[in-house]
C-alpha positions as CSV (number, residue, x, y, z in Angstrom):
1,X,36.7,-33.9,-80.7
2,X,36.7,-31.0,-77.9
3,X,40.3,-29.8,-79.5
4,X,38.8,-30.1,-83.4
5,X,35.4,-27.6,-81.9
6,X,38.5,-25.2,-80.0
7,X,40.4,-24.8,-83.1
8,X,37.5,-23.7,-85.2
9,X,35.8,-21.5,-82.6
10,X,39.2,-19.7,-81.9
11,X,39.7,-19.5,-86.1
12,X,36.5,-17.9,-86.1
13,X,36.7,-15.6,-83.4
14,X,40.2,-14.5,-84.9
15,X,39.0,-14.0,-88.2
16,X,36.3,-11.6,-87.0
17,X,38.8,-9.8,-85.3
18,X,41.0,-9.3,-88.1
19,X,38.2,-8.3,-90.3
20,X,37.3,-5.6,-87.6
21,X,40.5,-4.5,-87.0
22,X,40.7,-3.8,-91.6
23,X,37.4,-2.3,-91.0
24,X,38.3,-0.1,-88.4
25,X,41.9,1.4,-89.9
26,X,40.7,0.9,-93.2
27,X,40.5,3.8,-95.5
28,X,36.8,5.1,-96.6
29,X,36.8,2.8,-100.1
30,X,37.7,-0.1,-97.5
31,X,34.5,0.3,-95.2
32,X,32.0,0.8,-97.8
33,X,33.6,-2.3,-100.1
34,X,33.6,-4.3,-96.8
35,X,29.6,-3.0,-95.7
36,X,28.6,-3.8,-99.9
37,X,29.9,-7.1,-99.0
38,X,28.5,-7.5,-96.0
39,X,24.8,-6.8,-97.1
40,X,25.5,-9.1,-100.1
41,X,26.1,-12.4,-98.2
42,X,24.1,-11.5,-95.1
43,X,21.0,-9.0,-96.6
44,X,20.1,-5.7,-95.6
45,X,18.4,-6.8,-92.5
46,X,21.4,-8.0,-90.8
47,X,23.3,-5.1,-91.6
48,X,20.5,-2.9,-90.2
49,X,20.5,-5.1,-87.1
50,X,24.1,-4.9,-86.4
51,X,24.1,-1.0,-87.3
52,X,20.8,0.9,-86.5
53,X,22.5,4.0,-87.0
54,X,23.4,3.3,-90.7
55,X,20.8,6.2,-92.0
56,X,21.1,9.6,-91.4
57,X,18.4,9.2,-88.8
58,X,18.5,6.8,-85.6
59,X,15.6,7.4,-84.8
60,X,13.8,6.0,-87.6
61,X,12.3,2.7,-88.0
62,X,14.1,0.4,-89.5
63,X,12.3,0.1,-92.9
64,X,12.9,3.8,-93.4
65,X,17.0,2.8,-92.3
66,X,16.7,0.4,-95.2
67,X,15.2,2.5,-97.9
68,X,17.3,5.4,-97.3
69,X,20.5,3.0,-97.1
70,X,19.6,1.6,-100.4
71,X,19.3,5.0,-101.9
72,X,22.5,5.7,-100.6
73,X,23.9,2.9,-102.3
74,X,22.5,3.1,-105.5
75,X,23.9,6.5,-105.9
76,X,27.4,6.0,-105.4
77,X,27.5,3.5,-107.9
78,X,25.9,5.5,-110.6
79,X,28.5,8.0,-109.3
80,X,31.1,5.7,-109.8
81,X,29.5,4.8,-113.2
82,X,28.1,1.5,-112.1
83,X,25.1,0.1,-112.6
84,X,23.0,-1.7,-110.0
């Protein structure tokens, strides 16, 4: 039982770590794909809690964070001719 709970703890921690190290050396296109799919699966309020600095302000509250982050998204995917 102990060694089943190992194996997935360390299979979790080393998936984390690979994803951080993509994210990290990954080019630009990498970083935001990853951070769209990261606010897809998790929402925008975990992504704001793991990165309070993702507006151009960090010292705005958090809903203003979110709104300007959302902005942010929606136009580079009208830029890249997407539709959200």
């Amino acid at each position: 039982m102990w060694h089943l709970l190992d194996l997935i703890l360390v299979s979790i921690l080393v998936s984390l770590s690979a994803l951080y190290i993509v994210y990290a050396l990954g080019s630009m296109q990498v970083k935001r794909r990853m951070l769209e799919l990261l606010i897809r699966c998790c929402g925008l309020r975990v992504y704001a809690l793991f990165s309070p600095r993702a507006g151009s302000c960090s010292h705005c509250p958090a809903e203003l964070q979110k709104r300007n982050l959302v902005r942010k998204f929606r136009r580079s995917g009208t830029h890249n001719g997407k539709s959200t």
